[in-house]
Legacy VTK file of the C-alpha trace (Angstrom):
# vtk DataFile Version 3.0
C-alpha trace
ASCII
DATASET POLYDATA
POINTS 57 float
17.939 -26.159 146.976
20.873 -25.783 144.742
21.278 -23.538 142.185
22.155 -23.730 138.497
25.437 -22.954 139.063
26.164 -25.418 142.017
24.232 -27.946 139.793
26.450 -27.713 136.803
29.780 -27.741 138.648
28.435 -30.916 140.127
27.430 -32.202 137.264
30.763 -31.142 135.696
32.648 -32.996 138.328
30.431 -36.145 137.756
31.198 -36.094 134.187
35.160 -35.799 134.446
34.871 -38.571 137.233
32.874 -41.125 134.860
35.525 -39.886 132.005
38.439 -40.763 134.708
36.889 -43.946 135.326
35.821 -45.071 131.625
39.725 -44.374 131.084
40.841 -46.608 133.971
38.367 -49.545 132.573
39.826 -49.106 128.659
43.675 -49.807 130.675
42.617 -52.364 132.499
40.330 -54.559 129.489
43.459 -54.112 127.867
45.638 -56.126 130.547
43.256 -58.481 130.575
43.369 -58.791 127.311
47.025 -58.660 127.116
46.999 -61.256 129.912
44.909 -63.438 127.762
47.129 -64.121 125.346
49.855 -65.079 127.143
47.960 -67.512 128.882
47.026 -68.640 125.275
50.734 -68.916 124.811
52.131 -70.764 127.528
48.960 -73.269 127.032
50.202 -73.579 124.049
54.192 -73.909 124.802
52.752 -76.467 127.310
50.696 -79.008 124.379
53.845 -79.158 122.576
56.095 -80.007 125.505
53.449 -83.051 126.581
53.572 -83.801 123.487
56.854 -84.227 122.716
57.080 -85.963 126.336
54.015 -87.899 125.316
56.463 -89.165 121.787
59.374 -89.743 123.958
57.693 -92.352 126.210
LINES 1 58
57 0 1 2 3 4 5 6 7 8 9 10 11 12 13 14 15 16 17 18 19 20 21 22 23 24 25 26 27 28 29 30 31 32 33 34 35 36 37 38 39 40 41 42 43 44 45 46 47 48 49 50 51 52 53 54 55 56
């Protein structure tokens, strides 16, 4: 059996691990996001160059 001590630096380390890890998942919502909008971009770059192809035929 453990004892309080063992179970709080355990439980210690558990907590800065899910802290580590929340952090990593904030970054990496935030590429997607970022990612997001430049595919909301280009798509948009792209409707105006068919377009204009589309008026040029």
């Amino acid at each position: 059996m453990l004892d309080e001590t063992e179970v709080r630096k355990i439980k210690s380390g558990l907590i800065h691990e899910i802290e580590d890890l929340n952090q990593e998942i904030s970054i990496k919502q935030k590429e997607i996001e970022e990612s997001k909008k430049r595919t909301w971009i280009t798509q948009a770059k792209l409707k105006v160059v068919n377009k204009i192809l589309e008026d040029q035929e």
